[in-house]
C-alpha positions in Angstrom: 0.0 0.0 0.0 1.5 3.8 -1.3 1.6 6.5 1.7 -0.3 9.2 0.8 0.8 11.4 3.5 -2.1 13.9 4.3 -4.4 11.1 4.3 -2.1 8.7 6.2 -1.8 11.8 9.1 -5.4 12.2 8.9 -6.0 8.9 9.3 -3.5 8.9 12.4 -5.3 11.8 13.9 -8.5 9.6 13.8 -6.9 6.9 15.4 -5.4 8.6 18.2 -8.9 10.1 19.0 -10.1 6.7 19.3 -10.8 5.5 22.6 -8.1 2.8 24.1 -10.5 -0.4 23.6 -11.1 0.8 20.0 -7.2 1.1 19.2 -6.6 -2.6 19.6 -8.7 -3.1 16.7 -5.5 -1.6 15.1 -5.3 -2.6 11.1 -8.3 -3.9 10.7 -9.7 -0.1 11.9 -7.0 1.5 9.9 -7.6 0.3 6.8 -11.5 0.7 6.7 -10.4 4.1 7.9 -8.3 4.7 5.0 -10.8 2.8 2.3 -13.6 5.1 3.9 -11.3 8.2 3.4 -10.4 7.5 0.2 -14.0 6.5 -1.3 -15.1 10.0 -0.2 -12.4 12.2 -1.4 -13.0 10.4 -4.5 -16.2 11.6 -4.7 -15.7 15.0 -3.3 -13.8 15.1 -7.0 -10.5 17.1 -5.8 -7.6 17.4 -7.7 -4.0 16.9 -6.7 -1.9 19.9 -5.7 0.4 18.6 -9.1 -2.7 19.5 -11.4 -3.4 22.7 -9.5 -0.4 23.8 -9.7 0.0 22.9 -13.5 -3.4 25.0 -14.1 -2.6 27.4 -12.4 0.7 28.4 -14.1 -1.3 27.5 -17.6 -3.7 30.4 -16.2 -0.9 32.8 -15.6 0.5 32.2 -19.1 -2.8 32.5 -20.3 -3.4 35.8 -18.9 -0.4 37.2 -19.9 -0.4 36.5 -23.6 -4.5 37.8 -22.7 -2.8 41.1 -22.2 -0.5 41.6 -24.7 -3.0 40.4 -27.3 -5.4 43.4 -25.8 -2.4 46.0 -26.4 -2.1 44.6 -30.0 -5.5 45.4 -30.6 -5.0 49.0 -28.7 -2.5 49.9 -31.0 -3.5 48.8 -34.1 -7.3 50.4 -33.2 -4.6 54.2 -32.3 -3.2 53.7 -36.0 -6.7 53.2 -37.5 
């Protein structure tokens, strides 16, 4: 199984909240933790801070060649 290490500290967080008699349930708790976790952020659709961070710089691109288009059109509307 891959660490996935927000989730796996979440998950620790849970389990340290548990109460003692709950804890020795150990692996068996852990792992439908993690299943229950993972189902759900699945469905909450996020996206990985990778393919926000690749947006966002696509966005930043984006807006710049945005603005240099709009002062092409400026000057070509000035010699008009």
């Amino acid at each position: 199984m891959t660490k996935n290490d927000p989730l796996d500290s979440m998950i620790d967080r849970i389990m340290a909240g548990l109460p003692a008699s709950l804890t020795t349930l150990g692996r068996d708790a852990e792992k439908n933790i993690h299943a229950a976790l993972k189902s759900t952020l699945r469905k909450m659709d996020l996206v990985t801070r990778e393919e926000f961070d690749i947006q966002h710089d696509v966005l930043i691109r984006t807006r710049s060649r945005l603005e240099a288009l709009e002062e092409q059109v400026k000057n070509l509307e000035r010699k008009e």
